[in-house]
TORTOR-355328 format. One record per residue (C-alpha): residue number from 1; residue in one letter; z negated, x, y. Coordinates in nm, 4 decimals, decimal comma. Layout:
TORTOR-355328
{NUM; 'A'; {Z; X; Y}},
...
***
This chain:
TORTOR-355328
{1; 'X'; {0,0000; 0,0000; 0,0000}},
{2; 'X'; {-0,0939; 0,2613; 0,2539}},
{3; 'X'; {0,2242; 0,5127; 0,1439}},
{4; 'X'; {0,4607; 0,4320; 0,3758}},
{5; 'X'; {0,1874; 0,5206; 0,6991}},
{6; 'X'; {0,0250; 0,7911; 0,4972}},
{7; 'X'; {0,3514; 0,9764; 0,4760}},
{8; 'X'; {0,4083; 0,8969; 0,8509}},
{9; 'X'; {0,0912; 1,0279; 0,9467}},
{10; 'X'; {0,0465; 1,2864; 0,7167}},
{11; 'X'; {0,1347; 1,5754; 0,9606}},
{12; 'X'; {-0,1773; 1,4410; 1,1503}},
{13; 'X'; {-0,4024; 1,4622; 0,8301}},
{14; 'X'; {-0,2816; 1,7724; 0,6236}},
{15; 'X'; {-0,4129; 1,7825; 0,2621}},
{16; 'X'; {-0,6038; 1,4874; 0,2902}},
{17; 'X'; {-0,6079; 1,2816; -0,0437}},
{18; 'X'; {-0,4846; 0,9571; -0,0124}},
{19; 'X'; {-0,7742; 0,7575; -0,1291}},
{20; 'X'; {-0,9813; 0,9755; 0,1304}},
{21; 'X'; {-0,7399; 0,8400; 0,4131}},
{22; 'X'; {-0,7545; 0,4834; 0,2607}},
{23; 'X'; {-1,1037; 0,4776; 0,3038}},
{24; 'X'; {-1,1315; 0,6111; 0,6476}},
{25; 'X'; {-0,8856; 0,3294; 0,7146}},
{26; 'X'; {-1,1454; 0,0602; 0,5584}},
{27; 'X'; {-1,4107; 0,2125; 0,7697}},
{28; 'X'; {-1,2603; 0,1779; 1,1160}},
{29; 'X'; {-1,1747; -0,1543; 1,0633}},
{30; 'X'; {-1,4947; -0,2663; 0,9241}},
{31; 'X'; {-1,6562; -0,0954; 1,2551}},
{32; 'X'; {-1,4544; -0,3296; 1,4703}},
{33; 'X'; {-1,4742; -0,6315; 1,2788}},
{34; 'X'; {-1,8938; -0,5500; 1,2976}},
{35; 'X'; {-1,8636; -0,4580; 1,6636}},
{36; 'X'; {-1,6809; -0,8089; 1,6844}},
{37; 'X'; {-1,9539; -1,0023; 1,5763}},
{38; 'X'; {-2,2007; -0,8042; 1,7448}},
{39; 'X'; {-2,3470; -0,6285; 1,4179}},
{40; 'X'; {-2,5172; -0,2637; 1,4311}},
{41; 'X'; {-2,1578; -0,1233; 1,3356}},
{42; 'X'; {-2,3033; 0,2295; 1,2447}},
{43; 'X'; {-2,5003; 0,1031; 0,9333}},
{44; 'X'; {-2,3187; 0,1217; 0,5835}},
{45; 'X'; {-2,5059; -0,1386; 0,4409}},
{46; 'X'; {-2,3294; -0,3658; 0,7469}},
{47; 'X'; {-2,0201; -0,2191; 0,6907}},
{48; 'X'; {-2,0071; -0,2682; 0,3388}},
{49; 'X'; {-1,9964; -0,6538; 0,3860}},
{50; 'X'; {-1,6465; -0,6729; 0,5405}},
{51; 'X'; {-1,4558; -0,4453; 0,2564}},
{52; 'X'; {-1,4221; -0,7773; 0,0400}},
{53; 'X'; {-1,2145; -0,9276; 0,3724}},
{54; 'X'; {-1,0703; -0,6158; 0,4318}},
{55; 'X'; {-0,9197; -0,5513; 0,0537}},
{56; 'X'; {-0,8591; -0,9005; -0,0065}},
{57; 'X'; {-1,1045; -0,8878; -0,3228}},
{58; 'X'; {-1,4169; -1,1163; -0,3669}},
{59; 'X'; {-1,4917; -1,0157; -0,7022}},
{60; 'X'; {-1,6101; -0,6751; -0,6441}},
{61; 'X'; {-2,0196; -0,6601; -0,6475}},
{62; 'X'; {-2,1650; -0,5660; -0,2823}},
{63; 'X'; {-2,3117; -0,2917; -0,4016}},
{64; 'X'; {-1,9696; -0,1440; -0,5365}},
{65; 'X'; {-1,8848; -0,1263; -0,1559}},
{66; 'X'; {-2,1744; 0,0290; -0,0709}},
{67; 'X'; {-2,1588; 0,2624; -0,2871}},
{68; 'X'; {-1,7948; 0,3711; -0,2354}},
{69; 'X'; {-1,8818; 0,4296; 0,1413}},
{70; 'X'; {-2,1319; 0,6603; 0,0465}},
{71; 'X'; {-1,9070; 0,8452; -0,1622}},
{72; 'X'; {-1,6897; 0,8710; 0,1320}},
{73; 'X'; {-1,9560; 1,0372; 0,3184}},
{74; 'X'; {-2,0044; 1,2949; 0,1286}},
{75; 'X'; {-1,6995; 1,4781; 0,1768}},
{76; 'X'; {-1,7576; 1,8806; 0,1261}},
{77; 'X'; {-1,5213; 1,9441; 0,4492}},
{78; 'X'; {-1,6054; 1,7026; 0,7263}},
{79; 'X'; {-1,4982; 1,9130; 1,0259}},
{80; 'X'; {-1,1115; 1,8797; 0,8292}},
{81; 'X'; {-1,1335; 1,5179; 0,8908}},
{82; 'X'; {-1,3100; 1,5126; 1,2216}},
{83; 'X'; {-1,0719; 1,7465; 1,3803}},
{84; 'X'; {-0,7539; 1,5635; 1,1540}},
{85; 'X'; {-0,8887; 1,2036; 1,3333}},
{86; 'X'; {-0,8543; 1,3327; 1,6983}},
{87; 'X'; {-0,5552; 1,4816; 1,6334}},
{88; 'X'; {-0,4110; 1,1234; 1,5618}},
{89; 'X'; {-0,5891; 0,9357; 1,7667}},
{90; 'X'; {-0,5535; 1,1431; 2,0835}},
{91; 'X'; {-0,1823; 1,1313; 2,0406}},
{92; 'X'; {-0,1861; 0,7939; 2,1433}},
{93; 'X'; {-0,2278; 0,8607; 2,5006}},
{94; 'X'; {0,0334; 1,0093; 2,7924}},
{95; 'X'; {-0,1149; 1,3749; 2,7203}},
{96; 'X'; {-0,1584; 1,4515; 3,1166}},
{97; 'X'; {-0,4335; 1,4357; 3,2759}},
{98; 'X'; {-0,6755; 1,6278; 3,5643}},
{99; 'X'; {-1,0576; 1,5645; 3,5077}},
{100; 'X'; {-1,2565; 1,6874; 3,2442}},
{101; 'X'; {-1,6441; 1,5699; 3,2292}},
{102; 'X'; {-1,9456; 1,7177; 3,0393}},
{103; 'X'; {-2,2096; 1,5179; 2,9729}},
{104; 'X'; {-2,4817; 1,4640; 2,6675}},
{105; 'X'; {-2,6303; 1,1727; 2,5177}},
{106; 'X'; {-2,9279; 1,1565; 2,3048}},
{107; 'X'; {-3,1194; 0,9360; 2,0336}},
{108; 'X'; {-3,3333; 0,9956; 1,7818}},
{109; 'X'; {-3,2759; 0,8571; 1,4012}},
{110; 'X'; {-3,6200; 0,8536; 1,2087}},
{111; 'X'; {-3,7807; 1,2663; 1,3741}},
{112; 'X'; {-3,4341; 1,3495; 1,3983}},
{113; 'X'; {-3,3214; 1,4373; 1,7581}},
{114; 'X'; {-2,9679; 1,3544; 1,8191}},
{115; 'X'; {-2,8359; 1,5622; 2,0902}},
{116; 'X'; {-2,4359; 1,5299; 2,1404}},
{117; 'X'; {-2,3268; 1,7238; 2,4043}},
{118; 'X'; {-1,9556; 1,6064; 2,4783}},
{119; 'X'; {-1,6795; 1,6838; 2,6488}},
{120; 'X'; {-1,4136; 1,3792; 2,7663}},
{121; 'X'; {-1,0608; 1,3342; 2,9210}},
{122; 'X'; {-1,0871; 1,0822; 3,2157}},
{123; 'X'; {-0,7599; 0,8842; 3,1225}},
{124; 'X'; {-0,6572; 0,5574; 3,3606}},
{125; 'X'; {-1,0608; 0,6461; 3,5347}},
{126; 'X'; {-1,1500; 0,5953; 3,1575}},
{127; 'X'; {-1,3205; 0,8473; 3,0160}},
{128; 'X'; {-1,2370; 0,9231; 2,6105}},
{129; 'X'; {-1,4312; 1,1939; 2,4405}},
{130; 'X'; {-1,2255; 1,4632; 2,2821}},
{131; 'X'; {-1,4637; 1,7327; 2,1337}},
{132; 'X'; {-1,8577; 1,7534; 2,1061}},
{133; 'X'; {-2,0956; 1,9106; 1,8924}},
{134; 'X'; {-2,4596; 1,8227; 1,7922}},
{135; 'X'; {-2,7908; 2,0226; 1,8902}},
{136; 'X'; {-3,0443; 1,9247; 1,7165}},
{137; 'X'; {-3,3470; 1,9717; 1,9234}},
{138; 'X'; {-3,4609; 1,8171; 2,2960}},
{139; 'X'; {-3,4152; 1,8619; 2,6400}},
{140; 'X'; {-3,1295; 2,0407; 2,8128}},
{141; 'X'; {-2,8283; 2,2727; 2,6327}},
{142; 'X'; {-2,8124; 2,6036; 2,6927}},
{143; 'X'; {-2,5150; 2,8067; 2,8768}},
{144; 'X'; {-2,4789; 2,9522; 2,5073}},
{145; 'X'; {-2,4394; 2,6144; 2,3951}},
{146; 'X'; {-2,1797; 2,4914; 2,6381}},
{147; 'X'; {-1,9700; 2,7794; 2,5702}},
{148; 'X'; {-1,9501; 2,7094; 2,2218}},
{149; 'X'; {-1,8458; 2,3321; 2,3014}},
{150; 'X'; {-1,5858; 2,4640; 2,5462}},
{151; 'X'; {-1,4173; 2,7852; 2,3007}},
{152; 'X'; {-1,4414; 2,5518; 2,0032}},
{153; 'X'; {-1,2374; 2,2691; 2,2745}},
{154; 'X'; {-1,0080; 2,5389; 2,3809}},
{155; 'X'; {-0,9050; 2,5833; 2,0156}},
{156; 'X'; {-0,7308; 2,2790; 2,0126}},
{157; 'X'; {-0,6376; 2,1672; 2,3823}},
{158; 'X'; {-0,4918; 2,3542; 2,6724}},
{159; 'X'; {-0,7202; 2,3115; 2,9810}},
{160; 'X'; {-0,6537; 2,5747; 3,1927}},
{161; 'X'; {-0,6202; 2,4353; 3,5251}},
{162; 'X'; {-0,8092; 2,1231; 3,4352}},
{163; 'X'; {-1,1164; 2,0168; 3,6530}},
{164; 'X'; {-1,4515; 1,9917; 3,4929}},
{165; 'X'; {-1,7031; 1,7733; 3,6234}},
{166; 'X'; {-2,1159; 1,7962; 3,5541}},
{167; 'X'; {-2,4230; 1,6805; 3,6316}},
{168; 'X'; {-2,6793; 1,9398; 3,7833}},
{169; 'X'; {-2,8578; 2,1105; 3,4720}},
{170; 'X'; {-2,5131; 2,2194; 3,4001}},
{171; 'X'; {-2,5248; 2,5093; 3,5673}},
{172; 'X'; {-2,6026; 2,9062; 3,5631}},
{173; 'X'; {-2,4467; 3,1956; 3,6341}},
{174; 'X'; {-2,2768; 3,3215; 3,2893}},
{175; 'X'; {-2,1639; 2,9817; 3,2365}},
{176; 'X'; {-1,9906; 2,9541; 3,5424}},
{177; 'X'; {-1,8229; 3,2839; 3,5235}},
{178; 'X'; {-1,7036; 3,1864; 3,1476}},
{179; 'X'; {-1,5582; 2,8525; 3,3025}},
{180; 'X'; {-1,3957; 3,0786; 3,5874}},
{181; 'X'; {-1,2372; 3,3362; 3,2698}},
{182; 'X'; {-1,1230; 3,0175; 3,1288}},
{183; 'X'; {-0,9264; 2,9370; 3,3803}},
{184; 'X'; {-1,1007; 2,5984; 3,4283}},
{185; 'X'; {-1,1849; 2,4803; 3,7202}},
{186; 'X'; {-1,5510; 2,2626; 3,7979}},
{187; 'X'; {-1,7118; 2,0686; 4,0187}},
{188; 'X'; {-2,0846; 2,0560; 3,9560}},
{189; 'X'; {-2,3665; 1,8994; 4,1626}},
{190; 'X'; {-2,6554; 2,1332; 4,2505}},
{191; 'X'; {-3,0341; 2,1133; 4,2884}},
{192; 'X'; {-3,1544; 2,1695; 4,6839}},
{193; 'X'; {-3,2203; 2,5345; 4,7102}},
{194; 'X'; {-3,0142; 2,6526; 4,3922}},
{195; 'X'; {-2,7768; 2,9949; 4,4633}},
{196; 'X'; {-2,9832; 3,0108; 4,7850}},
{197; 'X'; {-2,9759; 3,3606; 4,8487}},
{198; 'X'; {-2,5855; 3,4414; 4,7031}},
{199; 'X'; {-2,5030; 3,1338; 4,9445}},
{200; 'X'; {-2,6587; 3,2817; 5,2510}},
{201; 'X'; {-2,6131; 3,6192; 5,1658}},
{202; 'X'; {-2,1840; 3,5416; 5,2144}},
{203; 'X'; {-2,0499; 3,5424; 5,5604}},
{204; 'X'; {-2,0636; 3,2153; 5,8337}},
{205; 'X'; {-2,3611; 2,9845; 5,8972}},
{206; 'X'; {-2,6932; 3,0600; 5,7317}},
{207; 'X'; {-2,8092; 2,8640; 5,4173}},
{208; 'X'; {-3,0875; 2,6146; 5,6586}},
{209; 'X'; {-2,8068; 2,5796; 5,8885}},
{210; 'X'; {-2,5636; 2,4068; 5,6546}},
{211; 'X'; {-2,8446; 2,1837; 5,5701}},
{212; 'X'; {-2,8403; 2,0756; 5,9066}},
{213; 'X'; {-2,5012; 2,0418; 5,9473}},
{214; 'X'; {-2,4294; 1,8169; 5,6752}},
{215; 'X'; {-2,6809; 1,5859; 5,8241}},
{216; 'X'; {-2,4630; 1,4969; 6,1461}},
{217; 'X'; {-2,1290; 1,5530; 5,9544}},
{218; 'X'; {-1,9687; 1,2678; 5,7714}},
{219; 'X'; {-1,7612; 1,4884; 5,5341}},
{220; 'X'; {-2,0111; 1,7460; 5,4993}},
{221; 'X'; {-1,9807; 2,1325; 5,5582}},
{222; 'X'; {-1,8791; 2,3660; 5,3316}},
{223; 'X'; {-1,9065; 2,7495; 5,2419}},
{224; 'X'; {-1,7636; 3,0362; 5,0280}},
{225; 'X'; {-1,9417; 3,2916; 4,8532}},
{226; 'X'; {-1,9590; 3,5186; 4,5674}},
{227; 'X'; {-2,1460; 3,4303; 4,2326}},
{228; 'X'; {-2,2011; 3,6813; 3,9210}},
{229; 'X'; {-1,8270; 3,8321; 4,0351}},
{230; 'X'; {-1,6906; 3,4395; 4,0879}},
{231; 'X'; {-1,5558; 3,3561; 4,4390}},
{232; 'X'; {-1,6915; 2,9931; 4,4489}},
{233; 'X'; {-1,7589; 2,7179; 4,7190}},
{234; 'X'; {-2,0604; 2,4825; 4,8071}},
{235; 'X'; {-2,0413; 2,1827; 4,9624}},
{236; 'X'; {-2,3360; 1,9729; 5,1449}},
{237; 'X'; {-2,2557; 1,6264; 5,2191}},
{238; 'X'; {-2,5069; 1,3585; 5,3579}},
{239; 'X'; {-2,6144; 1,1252; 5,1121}},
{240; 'X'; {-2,3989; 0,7794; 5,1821}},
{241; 'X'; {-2,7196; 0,5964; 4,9625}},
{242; 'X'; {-3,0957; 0,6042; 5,1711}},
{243; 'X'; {-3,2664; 0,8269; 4,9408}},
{244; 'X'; {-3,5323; 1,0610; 5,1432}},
{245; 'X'; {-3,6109; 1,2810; 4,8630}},
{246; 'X'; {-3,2618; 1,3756; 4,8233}},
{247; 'X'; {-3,0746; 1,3116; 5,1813}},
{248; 'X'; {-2,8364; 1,5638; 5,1070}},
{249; 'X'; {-2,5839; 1,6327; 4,8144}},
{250; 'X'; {-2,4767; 1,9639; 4,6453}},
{251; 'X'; {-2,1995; 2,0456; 4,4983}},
{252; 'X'; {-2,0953; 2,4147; 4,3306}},
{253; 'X'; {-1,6907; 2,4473; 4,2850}},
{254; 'X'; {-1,4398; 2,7011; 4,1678}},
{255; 'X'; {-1,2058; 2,4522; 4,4456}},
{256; 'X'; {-1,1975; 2,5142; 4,7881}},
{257; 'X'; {-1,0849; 2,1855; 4,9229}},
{258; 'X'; {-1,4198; 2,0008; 5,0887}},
{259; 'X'; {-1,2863; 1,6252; 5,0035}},
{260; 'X'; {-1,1065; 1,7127; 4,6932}},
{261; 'X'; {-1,4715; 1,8638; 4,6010}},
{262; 'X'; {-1,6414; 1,5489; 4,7040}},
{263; 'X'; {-1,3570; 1,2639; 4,5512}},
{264; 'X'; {-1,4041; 1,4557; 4,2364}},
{265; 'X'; {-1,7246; 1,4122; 4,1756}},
{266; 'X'; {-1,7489; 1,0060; 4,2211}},
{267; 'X'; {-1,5485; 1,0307; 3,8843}},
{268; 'X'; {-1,8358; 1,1653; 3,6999}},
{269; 'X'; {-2,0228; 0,8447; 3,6603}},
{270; 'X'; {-1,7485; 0,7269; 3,4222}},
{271; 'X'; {-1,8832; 0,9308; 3,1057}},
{272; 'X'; {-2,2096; 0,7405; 3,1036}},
{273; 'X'; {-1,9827; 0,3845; 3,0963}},
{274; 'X'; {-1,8178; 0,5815; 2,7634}},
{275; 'X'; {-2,1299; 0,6461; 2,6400}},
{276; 'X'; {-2,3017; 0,2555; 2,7277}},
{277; 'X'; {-1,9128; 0,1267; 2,4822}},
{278; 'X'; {-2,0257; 0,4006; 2,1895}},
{279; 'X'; {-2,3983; 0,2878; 2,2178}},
{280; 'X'; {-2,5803; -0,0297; 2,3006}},
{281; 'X'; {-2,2684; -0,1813; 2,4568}},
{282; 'X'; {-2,0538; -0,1088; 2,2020}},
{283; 'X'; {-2,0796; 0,0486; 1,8697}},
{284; 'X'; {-2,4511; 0,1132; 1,8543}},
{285; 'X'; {-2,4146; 0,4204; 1,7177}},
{286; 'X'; {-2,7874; 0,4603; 1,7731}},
{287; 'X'; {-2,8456; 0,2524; 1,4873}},
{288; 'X'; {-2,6708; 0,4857; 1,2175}},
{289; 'X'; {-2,9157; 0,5485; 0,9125}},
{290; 'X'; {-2,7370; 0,9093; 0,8277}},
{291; 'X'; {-2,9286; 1,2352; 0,8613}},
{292; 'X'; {-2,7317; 1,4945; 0,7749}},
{293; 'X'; {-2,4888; 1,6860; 1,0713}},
{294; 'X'; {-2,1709; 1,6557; 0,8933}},
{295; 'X'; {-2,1971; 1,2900; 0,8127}},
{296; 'X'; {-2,3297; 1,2085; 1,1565}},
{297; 'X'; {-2,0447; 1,3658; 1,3095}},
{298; 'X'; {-1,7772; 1,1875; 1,0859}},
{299; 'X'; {-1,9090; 0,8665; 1,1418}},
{300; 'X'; {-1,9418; 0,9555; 1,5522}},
{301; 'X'; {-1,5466; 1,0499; 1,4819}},
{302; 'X'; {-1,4582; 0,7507; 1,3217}},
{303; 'X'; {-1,6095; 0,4718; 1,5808}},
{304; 'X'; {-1,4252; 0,6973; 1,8682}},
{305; 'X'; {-1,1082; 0,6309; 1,6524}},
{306; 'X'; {-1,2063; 0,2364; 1,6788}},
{307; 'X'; {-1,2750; 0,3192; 2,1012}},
{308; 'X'; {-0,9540; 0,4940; 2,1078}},
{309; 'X'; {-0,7684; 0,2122; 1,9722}},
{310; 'X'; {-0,9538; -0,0460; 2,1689}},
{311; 'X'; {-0,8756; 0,1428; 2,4540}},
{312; 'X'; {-0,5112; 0,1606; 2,3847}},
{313; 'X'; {-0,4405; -0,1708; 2,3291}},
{314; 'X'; {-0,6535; -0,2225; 2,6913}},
{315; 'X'; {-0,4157; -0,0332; 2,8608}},
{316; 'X'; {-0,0796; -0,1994; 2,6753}},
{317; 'X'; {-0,1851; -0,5185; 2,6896}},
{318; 'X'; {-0,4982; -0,5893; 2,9275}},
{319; 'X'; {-0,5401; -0,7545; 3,2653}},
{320; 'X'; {-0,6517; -0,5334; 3,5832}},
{321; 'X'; {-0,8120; -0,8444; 3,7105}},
{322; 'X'; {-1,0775; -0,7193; 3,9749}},
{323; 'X'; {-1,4082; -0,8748; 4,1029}},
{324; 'X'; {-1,5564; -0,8279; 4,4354}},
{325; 'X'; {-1,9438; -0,7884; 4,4914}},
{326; 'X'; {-2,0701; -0,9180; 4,8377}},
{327; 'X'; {-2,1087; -0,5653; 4,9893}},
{328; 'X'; {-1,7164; -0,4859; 4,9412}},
{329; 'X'; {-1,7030; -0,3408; 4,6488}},
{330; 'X'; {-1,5091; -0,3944; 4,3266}},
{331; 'X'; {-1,4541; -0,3676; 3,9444}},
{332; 'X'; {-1,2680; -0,4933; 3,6911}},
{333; 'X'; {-1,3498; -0,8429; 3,5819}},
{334; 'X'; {-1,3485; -0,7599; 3,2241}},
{335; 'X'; {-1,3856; -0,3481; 3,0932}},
{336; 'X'; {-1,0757; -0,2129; 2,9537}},
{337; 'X'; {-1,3247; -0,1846; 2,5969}},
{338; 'X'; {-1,4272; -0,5120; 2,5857}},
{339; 'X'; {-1,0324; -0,6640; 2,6477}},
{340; 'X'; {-0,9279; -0,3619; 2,4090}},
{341; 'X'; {-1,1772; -0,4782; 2,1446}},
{342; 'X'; {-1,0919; -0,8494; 2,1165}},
{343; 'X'; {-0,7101; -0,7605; 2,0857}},
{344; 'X'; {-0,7987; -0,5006; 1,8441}},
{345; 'X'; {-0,9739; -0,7719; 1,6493}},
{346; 'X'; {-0,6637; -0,9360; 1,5383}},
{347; 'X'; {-0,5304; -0,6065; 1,3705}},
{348; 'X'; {-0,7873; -0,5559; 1,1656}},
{349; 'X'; {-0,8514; -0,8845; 0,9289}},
{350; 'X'; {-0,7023; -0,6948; 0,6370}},
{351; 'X'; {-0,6290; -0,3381; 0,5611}},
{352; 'X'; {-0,2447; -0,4418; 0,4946}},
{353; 'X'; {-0,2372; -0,5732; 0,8381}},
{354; 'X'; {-0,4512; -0,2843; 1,0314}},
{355; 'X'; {-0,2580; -0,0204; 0,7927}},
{356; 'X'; {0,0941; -0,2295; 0,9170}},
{357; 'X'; {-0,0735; -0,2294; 1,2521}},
{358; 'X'; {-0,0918; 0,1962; 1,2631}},
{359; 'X'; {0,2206; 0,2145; 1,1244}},
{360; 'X'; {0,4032; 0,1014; 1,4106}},
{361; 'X'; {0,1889; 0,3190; 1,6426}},
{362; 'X'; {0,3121; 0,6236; 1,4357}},
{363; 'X'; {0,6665; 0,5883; 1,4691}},
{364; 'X'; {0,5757; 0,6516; 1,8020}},
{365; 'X'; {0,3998; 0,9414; 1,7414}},
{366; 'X'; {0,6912; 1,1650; 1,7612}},
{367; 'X'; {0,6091; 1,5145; 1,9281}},
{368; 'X'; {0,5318; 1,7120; 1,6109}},
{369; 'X'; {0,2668; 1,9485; 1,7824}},
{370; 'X'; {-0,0668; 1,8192; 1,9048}},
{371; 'X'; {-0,2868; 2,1042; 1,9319}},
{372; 'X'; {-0,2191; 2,1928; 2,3004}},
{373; 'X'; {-0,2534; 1,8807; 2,5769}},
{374; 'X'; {-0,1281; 1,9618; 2,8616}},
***
């Protein structure tokens, strides 16, 4: 049954068994049709009740299912599949685009600390993760740790030239000088006082007289200076929200444009919207019973498949329909996930008709090289 798409996709998923892709087939589409009906959609013991749907077979016991999901999670190469399962899904998707963000979410399953630390695309002001790895511990990663995200993301995507965007306790001086060696570009918001003395140390107005500055400036000030060998800019910009223990922003760049530093950064927020669709929004991935790494990080793989696919059909097939709040400003009416998921819904009531479904999306698949996005 799944031949025909297996041998059209099979570029995408080298020396994967068939039954091994069959199965990761049954598994997305039991994740949306759980999401659907507003089930914990990380849970095998949920998913297992929508196989008999999916495969058209009512006879099989429950705890068959069950069972044959677990054996699915126990593959002895999970990083094959994880990395095979964004190379398809990540095809689907004009491969241009400016803004990278960095970001980490966190959970705990049972003592287990869940730290992903992730790295997303901002497609359409959508952001779509495309690489991340788990930590295992609490609290904040390490520059050690974000240079291991980023070389193991640079294995597989060409982002030289792309812009990242971070929160403030992504910062520090090696890490900033292995983003400048890169060749990518950042925009990172600061902590008052941080770089103080490199920043005041560099030619033009003093580090207390910026400060002041950006107080009676509406597009701030800016400054260059030299960081750990890294000709870099800051940027202080008044605070457009009352806040008075933070009236002034901060912003660290490799850019040297002051608005271009400042638009930027507005886009950062969109990562945590990504994160609300995968978690209690969405998926619930929160919810998932696994603790082991490798089967953690398939099934984390395998719901951004379902996101990826809700997201595509969003953007095909959605309405931009906006709404306007009282104060002047707007959103869409309805998030590209939640149109994406409902239209998704009607692909996947049977694994003929989701496998039919993907089949169509790989004939247009056709560029036979994924590994660099440019």
């Amino acid at each position: 049954m799944a031949k025909p798409l297996f041998a059209k996709c099979k570029r995408f998923f080298p020396d994967l068994p068939e039954h091994v892709f069959r199965n990761l087939l049954l598994v997305c589409a039991a994740i949306v049709l759980a999401r659907s009906t507003n089930r914990p959609a990380a849970r095998l013991n949920v998913l297992k009740d929508y196989l008999p749907q999916l495969l058209d077979n009512d006879h099989t016991k429950a705890d068959s299912h069950y069972k044959r999901l677990i054996r699915f999670f126990r593959l002895t190469t999970p990083n094959q599949l994880i990395i095979c399962i964004l190379q398809f899904v990540f095809r689907l998707f004009d491969s241009r685009f400016t803004y990278l963000i960095l970001d980490a979410t966190t959970w705990r399953v049972g003592k287990k600390p869940i730290h992903l630390l992730t790295l997303c695309m901002l497609y359409r002001d959508t952001a779509i993760p495309i690489y991340w790895i788990q930590l295992n511990k609490k609290g904040h990663s390490s520059e050690v740790e974000r240079q291991e995200l980023m070389t193991g993301a640079l294995r597989y995507y060409r982002l030289k030239g792309k812009i990242l965007l971070a929160d403030r306790e992504y910062v520090g001086e090696k890490w900033l000088r292995y983003l400048c060696l890169q060749g990518v570009d950042f925009v990172i918001r600061l902590s008052a006082g941080c770089y103080r003395l490199p920043i005041g140390a560099a030619p033009g107005p003093a580090y207390s007289k910026l400060v002041r500055q950006a107080h009676h400036r509406k597009r701030g000030v800016i400054k260059g200076f030299v960081l750990n060998g890294c000709s870099l800019s800051i940027v202080m910009l008044k605070n457009p929200k009352t806040d008075p223990e933070e009236p002034i922003l901060y912003f660290i760049s490799s850019l040297i444009h002051k608005v271009k530093i400042t638009e930027a950064y507005r886009r950062r927020w969109r990562i945590e919207t990504c994160f609300k669709h995968l978690k209690t929004q969405g998926f619930n991935i929160e919810d998932l019973n696994f603790k082991d790494d490798g089967k953690i990080m398939l099934l984390i793989a395998i719901v951004v498949m379902a996101y990826v696919l809700s997201l595509r059909e969003a953007f095909e097939n959605g309405s931009l329909k906006q709404k306007v709040y009282r104060d002047g400003r707007s959103s869409m009416a309805i998030s590209f996930f939640r149109q994406g998921i409902s239209c998704l819904r009607s692909h996947v009531q049977s694994l003929v008709g989701f496998t039919r479904y993907l089949e169509s999306i790989a004939q247009t698949l056709i560029t036979p090289k994924w590994v660099y996005v440019q």
